[in-house]
C-alpha positions as protocol buffer text, in pm:
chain_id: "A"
residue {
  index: 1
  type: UNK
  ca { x: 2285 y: -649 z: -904 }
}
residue {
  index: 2
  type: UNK
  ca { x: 2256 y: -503 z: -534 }
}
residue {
  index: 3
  type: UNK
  ca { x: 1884 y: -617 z: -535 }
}
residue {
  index: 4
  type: UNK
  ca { x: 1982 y: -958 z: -675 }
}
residue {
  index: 5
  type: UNK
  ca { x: 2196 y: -982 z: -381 }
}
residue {
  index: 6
  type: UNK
  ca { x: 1984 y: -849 z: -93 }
}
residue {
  index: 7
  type: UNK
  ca { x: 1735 y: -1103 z: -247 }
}
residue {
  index: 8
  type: UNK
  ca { x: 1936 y: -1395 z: -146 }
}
residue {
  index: 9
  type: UNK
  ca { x: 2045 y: -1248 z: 169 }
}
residue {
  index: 10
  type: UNK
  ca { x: 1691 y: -1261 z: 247 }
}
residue {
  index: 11
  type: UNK
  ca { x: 1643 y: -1598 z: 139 }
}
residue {
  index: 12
  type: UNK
  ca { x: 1937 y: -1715 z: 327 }
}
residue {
  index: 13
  type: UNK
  ca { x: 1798 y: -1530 z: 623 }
}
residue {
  index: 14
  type: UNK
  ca { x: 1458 y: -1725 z: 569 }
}
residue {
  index: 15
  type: UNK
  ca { x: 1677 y: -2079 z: 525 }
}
residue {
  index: 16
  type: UNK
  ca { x: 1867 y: -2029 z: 839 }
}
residue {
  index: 17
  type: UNK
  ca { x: 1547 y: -1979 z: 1046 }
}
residue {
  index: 18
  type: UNK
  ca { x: 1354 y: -2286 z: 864 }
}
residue {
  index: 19
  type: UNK
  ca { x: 1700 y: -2480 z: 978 }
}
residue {
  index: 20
  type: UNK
  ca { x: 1689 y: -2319 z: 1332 }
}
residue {
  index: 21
  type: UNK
  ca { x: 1298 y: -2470 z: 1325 }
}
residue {
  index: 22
  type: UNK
  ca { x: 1395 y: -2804 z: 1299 }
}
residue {
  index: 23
  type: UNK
  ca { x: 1668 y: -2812 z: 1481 }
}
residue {
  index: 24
  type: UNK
  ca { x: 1445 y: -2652 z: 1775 }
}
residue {
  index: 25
  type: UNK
  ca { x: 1179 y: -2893 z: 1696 }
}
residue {
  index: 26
  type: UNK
  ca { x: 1378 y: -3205 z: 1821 }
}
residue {
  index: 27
  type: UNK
  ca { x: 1390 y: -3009 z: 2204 }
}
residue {
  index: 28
  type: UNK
  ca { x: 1073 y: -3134 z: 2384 }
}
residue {
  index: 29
  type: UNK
  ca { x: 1128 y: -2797 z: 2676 }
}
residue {
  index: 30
  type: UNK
  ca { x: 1085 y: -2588 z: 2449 }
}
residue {
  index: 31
  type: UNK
  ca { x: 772 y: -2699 z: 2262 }
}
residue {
  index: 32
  type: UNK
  ca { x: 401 y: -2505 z: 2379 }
}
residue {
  index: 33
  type: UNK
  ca { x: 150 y: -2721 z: 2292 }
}
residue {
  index: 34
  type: UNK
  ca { x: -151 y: -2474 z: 2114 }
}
residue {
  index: 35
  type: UNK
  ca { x: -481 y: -2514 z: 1999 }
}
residue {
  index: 36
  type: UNK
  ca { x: -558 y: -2483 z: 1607 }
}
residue {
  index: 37
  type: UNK
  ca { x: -826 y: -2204 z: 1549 }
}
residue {
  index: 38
  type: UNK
  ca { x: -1012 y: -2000 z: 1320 }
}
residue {
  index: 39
  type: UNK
  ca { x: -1009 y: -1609 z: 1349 }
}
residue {
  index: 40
  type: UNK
  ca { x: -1256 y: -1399 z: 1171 }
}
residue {
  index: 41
  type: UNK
  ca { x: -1264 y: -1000 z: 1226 }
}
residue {
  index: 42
  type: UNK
  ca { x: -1400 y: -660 z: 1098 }
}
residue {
  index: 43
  type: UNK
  ca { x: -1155 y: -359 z: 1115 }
}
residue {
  index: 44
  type: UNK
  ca { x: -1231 y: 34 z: 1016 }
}
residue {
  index: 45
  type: UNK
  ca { x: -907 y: 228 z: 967 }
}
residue {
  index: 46
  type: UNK
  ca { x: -939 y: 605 z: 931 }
}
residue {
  index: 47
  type: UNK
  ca { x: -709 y: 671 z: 677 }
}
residue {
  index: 48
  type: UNK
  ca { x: -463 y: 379 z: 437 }
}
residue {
  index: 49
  type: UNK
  ca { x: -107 y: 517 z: 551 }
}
residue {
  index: 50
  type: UNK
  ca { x: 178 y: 417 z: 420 }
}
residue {
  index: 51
  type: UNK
  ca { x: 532 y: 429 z: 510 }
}
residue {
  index: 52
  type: UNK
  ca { x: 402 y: 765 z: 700 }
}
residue {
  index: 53
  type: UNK
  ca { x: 289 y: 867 z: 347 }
}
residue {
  index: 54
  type: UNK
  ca { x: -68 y: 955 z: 167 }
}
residue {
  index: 55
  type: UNK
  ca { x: -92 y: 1107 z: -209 }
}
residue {
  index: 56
  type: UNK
  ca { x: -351 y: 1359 z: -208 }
}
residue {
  index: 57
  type: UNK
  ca { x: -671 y: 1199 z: -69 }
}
residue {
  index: 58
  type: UNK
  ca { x: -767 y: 1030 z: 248 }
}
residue {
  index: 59
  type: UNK
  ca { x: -893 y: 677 z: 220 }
}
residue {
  index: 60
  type: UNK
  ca { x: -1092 y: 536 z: 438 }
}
residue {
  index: 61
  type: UNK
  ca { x: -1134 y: 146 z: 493 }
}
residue {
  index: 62
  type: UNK
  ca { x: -1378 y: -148 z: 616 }
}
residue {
  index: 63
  type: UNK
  ca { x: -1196 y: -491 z: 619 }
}
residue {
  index: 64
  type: UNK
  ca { x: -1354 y: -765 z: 702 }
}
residue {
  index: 65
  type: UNK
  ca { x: -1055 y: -1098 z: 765 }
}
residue {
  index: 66
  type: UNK
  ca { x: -1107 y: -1455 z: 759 }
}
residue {
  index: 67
  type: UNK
  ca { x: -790 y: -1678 z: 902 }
}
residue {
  index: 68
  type: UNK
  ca { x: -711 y: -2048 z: 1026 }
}
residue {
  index: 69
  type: UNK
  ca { x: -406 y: -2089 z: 1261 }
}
residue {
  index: 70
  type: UNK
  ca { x: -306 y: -2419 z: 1284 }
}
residue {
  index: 71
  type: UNK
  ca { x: -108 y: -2527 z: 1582 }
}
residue {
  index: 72
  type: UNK
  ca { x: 169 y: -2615 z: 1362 }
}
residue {
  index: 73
  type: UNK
  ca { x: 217 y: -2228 z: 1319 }
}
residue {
  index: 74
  type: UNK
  ca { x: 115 y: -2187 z: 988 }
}
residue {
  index: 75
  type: UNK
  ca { x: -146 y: -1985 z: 911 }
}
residue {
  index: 76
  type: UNK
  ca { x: -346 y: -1862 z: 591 }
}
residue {
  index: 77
  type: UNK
  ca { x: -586 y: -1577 z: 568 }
}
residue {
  index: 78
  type: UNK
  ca { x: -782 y: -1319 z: 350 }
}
residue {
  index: 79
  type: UNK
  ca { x: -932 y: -986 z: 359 }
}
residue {
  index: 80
  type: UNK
  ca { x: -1106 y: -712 z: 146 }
}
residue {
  index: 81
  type: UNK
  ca { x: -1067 y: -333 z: 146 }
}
residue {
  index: 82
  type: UNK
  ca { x: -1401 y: -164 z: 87 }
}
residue {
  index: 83
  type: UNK
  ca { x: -1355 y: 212 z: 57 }
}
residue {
  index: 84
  type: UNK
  ca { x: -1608 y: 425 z: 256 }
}
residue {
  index: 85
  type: UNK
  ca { x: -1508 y: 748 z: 132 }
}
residue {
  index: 86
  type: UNK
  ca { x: -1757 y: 1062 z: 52 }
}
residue {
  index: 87
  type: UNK
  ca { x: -1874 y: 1037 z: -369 }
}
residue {
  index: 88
  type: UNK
  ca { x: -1709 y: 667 z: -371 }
}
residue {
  index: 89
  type: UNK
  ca { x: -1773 y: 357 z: -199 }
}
residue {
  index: 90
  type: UNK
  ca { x: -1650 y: 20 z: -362 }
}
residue {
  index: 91
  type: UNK
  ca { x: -1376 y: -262 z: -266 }
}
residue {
  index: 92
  type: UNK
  ca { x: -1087 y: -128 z: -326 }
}
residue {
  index: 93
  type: UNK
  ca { x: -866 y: -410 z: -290 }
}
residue {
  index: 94
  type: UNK
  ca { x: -885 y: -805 z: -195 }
}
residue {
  index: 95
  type: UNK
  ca { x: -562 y: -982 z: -18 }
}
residue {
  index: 96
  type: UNK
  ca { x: -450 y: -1354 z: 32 }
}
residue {
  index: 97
  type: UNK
  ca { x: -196 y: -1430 z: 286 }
}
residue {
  index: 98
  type: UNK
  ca { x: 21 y: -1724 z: 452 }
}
residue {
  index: 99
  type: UNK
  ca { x: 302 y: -1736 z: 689 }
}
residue {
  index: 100
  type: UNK
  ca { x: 473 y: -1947 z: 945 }
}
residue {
  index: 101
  type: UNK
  ca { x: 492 y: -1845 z: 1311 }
}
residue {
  index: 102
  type: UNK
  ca { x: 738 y: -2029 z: 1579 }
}
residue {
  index: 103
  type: UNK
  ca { x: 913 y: -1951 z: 1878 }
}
residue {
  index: 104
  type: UNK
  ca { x: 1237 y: -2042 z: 2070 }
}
residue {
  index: 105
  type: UNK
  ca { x: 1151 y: -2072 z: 2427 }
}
residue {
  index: 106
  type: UNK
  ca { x: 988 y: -1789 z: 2575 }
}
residue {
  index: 107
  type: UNK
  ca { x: 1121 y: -1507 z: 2419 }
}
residue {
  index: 108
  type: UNK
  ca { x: 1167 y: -1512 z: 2102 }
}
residue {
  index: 109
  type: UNK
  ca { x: 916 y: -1524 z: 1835 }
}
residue {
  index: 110
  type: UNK
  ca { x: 977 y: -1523 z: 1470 }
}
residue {
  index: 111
  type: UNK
  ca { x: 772 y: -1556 z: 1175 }
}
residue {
  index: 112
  type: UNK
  ca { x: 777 y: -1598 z: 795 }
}
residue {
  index: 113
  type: UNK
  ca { x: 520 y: -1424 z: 545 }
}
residue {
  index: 114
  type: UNK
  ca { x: 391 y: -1433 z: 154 }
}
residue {
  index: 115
  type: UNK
  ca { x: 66 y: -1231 z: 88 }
}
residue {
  index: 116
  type: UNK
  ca { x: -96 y: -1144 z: -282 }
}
residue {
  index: 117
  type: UNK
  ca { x: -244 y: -807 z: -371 }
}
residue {
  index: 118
  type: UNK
  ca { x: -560 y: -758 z: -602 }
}
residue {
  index: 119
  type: UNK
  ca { x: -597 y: -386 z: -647 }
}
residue {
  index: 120
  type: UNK
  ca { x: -907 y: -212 z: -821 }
}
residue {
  index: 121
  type: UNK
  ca { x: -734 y: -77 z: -1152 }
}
residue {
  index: 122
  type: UNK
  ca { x: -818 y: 305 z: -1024 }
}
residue {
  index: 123
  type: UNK
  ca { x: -702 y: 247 z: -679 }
}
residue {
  index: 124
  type: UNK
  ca { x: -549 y: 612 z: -509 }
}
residue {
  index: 125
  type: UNK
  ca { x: -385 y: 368 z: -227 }
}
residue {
  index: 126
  type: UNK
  ca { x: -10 y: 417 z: -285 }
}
residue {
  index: 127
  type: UNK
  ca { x: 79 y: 64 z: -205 }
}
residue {
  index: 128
  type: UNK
  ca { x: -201 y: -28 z: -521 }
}
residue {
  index: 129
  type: UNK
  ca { x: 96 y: -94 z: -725 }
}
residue {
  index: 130
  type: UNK
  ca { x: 249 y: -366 z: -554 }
}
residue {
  index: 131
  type: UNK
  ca { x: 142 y: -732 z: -659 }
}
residue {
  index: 132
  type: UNK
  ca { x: 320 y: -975 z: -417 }
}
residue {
  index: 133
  type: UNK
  ca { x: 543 y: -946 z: -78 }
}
residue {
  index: 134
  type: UNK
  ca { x: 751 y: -1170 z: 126 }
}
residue {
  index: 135
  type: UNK
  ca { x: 873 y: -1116 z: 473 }
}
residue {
  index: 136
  type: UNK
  ca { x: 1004 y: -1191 z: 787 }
}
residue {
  index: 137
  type: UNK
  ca { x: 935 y: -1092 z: 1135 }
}
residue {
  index: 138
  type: UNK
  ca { x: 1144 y: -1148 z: 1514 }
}
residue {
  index: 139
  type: UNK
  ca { x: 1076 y: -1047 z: 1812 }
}
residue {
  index: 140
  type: UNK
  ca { x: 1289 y: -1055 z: 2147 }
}
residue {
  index: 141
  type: UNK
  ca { x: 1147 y: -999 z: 2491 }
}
residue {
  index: 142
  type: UNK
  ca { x: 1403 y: -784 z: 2726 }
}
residue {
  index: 143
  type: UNK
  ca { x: 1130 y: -807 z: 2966 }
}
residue {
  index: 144
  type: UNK
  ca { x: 1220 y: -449 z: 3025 }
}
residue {
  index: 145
  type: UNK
  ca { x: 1144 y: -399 z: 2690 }
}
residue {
  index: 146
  type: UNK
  ca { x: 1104 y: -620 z: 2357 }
}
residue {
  index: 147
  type: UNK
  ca { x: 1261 y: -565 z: 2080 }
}
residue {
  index: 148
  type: UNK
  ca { x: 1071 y: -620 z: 1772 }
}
residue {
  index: 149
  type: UNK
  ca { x: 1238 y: -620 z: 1354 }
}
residue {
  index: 150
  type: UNK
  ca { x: 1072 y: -702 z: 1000 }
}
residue {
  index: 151
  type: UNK
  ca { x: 1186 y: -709 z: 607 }
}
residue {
  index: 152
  type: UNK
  ca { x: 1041 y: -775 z: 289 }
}
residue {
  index: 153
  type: UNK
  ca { x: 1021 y: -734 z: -23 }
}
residue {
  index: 154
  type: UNK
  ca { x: 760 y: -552 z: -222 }
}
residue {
  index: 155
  type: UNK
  ca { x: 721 y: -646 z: -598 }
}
residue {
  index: 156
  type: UNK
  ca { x: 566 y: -400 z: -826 }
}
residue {
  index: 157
  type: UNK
  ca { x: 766 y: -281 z: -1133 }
}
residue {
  index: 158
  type: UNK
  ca { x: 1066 y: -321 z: -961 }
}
residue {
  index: 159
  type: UNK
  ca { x: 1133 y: -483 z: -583 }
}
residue {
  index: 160
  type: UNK
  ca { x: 1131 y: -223 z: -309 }
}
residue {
  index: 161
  type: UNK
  ca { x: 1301 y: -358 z: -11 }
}
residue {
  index: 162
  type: UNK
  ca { x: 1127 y: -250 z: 312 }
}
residue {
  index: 163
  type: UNK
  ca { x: 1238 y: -259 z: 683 }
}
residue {
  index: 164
  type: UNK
  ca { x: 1092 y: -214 z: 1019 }
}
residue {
  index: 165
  type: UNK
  ca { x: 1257 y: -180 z: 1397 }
}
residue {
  index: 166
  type: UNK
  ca { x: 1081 y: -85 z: 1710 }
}
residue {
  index: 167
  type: UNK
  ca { x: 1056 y: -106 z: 2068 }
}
residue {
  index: 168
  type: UNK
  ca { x: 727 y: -184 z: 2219 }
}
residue {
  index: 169
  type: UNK
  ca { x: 637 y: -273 z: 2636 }
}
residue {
  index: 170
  type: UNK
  ca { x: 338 y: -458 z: 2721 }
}
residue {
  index: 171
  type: UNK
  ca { x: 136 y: -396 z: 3069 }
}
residue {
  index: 172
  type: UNK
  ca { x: -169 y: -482 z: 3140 }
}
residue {
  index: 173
  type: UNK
  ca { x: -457 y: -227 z: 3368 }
}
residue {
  index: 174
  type: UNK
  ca { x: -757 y: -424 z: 3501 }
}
residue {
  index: 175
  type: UNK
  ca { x: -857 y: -639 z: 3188 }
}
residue {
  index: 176
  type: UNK
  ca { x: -714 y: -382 z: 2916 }
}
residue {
  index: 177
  type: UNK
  ca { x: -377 y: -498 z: 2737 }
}
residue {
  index: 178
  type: UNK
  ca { x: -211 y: -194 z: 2644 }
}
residue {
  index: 179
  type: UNK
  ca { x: 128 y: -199 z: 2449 }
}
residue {
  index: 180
  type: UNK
  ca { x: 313 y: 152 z: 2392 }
}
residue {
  index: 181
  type: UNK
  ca { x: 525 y: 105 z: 2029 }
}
residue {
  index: 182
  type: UNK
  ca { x: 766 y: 311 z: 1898 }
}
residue {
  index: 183
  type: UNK
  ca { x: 881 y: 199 z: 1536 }
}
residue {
  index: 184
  type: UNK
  ca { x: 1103 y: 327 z: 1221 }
}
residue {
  index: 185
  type: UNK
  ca { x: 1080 y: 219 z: 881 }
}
residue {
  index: 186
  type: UNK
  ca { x: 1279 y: 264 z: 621 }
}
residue {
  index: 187
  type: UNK
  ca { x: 1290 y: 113 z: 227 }
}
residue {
  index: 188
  type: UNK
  ca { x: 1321 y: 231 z: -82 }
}
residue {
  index: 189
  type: UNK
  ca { x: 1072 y: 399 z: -295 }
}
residue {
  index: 190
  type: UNK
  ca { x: 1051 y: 197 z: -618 }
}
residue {
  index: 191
  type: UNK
  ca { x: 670 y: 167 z: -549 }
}
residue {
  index: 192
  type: UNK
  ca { x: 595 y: 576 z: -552 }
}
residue {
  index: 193
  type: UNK
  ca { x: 815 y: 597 z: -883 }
}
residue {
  index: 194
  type: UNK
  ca { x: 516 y: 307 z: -1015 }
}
residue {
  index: 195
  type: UNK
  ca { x: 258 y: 495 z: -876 }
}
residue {
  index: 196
  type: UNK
  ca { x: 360 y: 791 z: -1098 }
}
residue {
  index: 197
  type: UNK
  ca { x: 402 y: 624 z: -1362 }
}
residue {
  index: 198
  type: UNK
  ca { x: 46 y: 500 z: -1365 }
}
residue {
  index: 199
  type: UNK
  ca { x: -134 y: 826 z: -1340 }
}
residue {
  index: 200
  type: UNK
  ca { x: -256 y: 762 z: -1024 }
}
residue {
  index: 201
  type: UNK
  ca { x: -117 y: 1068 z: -827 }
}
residue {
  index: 202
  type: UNK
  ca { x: -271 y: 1385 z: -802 }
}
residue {
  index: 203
  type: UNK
  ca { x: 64 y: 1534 z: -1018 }
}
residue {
  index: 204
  type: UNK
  ca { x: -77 y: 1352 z: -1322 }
}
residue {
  index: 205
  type: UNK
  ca { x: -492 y: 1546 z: -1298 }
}
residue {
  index: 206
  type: UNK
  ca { x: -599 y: 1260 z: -1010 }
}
residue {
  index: 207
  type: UNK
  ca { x: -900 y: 1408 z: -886 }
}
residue {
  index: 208
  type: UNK
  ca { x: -860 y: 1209 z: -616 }
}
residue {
  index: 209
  type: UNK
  ca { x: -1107 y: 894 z: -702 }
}
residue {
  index: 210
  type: UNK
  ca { x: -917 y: 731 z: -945 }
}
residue {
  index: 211
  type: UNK
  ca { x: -861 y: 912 z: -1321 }
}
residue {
  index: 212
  type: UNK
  ca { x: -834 y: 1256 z: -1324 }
}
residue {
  index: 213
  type: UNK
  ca { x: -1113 y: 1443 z: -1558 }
}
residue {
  index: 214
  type: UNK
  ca { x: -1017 y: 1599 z: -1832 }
}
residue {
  index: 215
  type: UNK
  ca { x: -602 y: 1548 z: -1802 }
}
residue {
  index: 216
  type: UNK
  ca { x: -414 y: 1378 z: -1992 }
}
residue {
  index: 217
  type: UNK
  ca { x: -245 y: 1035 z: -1840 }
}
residue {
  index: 218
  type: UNK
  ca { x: 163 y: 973 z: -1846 }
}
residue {
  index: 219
  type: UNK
  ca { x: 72 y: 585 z: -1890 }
}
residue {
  index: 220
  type: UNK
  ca { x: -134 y: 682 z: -2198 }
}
residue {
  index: 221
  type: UNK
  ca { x: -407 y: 449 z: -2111 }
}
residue {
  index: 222
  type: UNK
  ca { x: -781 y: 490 z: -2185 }
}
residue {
  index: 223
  type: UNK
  ca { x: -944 y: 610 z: -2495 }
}
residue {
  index: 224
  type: UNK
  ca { x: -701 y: 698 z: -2730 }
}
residue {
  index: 225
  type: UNK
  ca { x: -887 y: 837 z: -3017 }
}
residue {
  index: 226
  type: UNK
  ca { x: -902 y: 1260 z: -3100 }
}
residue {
  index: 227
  type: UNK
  ca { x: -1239 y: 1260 z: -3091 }
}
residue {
  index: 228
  type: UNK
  ca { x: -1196 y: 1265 z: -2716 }
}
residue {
  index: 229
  type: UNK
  ca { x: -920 y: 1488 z: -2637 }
}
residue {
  index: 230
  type: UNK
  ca { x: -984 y: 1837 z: -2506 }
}
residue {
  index: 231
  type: UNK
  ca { x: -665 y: 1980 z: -2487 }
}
residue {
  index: 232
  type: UNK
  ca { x: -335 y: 2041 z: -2698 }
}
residue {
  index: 233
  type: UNK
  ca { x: -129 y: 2075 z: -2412 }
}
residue {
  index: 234
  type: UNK
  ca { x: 138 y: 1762 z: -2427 }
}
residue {
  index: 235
  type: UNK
  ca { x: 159 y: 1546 z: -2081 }
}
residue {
  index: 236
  type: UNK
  ca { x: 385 y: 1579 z: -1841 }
}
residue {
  index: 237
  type: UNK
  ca { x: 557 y: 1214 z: -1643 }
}
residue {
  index: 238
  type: UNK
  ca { x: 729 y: 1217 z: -1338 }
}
residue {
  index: 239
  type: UNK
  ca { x: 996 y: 972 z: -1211 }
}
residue {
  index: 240
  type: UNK
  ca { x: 1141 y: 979 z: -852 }
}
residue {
  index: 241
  type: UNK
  ca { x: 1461 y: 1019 z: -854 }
}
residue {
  index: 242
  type: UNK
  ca { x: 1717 y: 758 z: -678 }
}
residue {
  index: 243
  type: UNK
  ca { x: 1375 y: 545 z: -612 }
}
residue {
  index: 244
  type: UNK
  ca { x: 1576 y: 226 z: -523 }
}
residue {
  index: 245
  type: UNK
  ca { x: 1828 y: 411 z: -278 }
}
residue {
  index: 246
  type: UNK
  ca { x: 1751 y: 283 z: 89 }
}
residue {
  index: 247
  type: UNK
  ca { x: 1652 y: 563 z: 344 }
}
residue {
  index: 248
  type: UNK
  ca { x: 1438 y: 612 z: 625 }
}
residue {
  index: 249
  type: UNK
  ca { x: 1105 y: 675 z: 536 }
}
residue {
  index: 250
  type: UNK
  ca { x: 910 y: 732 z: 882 }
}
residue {
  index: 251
  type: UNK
  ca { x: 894 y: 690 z: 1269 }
}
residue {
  index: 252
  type: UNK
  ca { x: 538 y: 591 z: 1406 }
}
residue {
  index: 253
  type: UNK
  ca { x: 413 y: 632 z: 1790 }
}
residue {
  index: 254
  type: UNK
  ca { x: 119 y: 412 z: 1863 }
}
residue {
  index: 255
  type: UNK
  ca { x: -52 y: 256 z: 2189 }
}
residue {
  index: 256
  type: UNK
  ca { x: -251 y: -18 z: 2093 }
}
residue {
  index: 257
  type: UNK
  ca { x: -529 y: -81 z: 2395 }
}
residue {
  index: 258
  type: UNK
  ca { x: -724 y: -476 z: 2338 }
}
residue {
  index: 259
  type: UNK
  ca { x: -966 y: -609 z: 2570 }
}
residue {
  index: 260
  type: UNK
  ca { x: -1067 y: -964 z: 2575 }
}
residue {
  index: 261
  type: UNK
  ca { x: -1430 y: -1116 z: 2644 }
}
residue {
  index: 262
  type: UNK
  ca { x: -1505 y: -1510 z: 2579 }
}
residue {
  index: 263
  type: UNK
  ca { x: -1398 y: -1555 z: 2211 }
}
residue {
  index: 264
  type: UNK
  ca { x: -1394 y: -1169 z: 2138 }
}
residue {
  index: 265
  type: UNK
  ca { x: -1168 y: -939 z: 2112 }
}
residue {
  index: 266
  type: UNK
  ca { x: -1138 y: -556 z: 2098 }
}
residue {
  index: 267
  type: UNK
  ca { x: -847 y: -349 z: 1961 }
}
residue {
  index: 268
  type: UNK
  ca { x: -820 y: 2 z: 1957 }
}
residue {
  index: 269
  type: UNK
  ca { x: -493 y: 105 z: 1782 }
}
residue {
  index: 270
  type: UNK
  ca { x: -423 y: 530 z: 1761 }
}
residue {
  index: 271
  type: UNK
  ca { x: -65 y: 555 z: 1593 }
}
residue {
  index: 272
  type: UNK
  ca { x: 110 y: 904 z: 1476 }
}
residue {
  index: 273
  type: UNK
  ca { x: 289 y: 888 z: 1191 }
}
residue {
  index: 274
  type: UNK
  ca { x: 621 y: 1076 z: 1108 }
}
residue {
  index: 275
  type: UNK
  ca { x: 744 y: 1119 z: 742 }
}
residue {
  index: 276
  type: UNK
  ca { x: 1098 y: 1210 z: 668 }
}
residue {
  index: 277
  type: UNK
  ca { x: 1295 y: 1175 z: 312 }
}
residue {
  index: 278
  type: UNK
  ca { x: 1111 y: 1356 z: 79 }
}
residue {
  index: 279
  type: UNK
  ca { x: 1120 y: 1196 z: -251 }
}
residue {
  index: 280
  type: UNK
  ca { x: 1308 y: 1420 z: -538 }
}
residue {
  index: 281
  type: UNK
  ca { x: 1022 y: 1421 z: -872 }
}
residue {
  index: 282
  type: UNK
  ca { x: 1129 y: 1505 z: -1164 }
}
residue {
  index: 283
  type: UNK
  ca { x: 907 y: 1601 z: -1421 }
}
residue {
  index: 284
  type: UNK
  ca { x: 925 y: 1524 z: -1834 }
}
residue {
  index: 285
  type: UNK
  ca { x: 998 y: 1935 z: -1850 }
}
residue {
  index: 286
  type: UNK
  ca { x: 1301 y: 1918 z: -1630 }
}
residue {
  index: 287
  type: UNK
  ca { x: 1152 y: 2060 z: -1301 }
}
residue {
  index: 288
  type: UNK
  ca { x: 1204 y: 1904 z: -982 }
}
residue {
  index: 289
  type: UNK
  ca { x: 975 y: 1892 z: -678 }
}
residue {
  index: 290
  type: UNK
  ca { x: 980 y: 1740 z: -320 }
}
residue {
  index: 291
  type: UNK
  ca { x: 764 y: 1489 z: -192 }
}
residue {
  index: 292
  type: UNK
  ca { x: 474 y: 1672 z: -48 }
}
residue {
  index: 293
  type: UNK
  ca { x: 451 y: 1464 z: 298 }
}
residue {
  index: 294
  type: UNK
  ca { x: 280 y: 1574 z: 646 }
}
residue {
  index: 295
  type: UNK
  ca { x: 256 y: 1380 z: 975 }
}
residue {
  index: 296
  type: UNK
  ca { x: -94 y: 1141 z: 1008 }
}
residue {
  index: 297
  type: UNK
  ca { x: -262 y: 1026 z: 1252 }
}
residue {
  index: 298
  type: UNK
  ca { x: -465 y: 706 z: 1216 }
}
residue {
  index: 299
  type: UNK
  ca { x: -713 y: 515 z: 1402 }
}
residue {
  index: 300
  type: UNK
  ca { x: -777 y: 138 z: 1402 }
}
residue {
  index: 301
  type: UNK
  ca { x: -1105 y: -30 z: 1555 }
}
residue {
  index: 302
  type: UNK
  ca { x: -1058 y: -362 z: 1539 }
}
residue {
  index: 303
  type: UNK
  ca { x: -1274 y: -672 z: 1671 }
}
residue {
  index: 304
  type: UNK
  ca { x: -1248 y: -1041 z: 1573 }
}
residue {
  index: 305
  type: UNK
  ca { x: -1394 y: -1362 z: 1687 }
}
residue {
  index: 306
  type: UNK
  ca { x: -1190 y: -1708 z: 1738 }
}
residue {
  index: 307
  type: UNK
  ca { x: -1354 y: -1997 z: 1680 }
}
């Protein structure tokens, strides 16, 4: 019922700004005429964090993008995760994504998001279980400071409900843009207690590139005949407890540098994560265990071309 309701809250949330759009529309001053383009990029992150959080292995990821930004401000776009890691390489996931971007004179910017998630069945990402999202962004320019905010909603077996608040200031040194961030999220954890449940965590015999070998699976997927069962020992699930209660989950440092030639441009993004909250487990034989989380840092090389 609490979900139910947060879900139209967020809806409502999304109505008012669509309403606040067209009012807005109707004031000439505050209209910026822009250009309709097409973006394409290739990005290498170090390691797929998220929320702060990693299970057991790093991943590491190539993504090429593809987007067209019509002046309008909507936008669609796509992308593909190939995973470069050591004994596996393959594309780990493939993503479709549209929003709608606007802004109310020159400091506020808002925008609205819906993006689809095709995971590779054996996926070790922890966000692999979640199908579809839908989200909302704002951001408010202090000028000493702006003041940036997000939600959405995660669907995977349930609907984790995940939130974002930061503070970033932009400068600029020579032709480098550089933009200090700090940021908290916080959500629930509904996608973790999925990822459990699906084998996919190193708790369940995960060696770390997909199934584990020779372990038994909580889903009980995969061969199920005796002729291919090596042990007598029965398996063990986990479930996190109080998955859908609302907590912080991490605070993130970053300083995002860009630089800017013709139609290219160059991001270099080093952010620090911070996990707090360890998730309670609790295991089919009554045992509980904490969250095993540890701070991350992760680099982003980023450069894309607008057409």
């Amino acid at each position: 019922m609490k979900m139910k309701n947060l879900t139209l809250v967020l809806l409502s949330i999304g109505i008012c700004l669509f309403s606040t759009i067209q009012i807005q529309a109707a004031e000439p001053d505050s209209i910026i005429v822009k250009k309709s383009n097409m973006i394409v990029g290739l990005k290498y992150l170090s390691n797929n964090v998220y929320l702060g959080r990693i299970d057991s292995a790093n991943i590491m990821y190539l993504v090429p993008t593809i987007g067209y930004y019509h002046k309008s401000g909507l936008h669609i776009g796509a992308s593909l995760n190939y995973q470069l890691d050591a004994g596996i390489s393959k594309v780990d996931a493939i993503s479709f994504e549209g929003g709608y971007d606007f802004s109310i004179g020159q400091k506020f910017n808002a925008g609205l998001t819906a993006e689809k998630y095709f995971y590779d069945m054996n996926s070790i990402s922890l966000n692999s279980v979640n199908d579809f999202a839908v989200g909302s962004n704002f951001a408010y320019d202090f000028s000493i400071v702006s003041l940036n905010a997000s939600a959405a909603l995660a669907f995977n077996d349930k609907t984790d409900i995940i939130t974002q608040i930061g503070l970033t200031k932009s400068f600029e040194i020579n032709k480098f843009a550089i933009e200090p961030a700090l940021r908290l999220n916080a959500g629930t954890q509904n996608y973790y207690n999925a990822y459990l449940v699906a084998g996919k965590s190193h708790l369940t015999g995960n060696n770390g590139h997909g199934k584990g070998l020779g372990s038994i699976k909580s889903t009980g997927k995969g061969n199920t005949g005796t002729t291919t069962t090596t042990t007598t020992t029965s398996a063990t699930t986990y479930t996190v407890q109080a998955a859908s209660s609302y907590k912080v989950l991490d605070y993130e440092i970053s300083v995002p540098i860009s630089y800017s030639v013709h139609n290219f441009k160059f991001d270099l993004i080093p952010t620090y994560a911070i996990p707090v909250n360890a998730a309670s487990i609790l295991s089919s034989t009554g045992t509980v265990e904490k969250e095993n989380i540890s701070n991350h840092f992760v680099m982003q090389l980023e450069v894309t071309y607008k057409f």
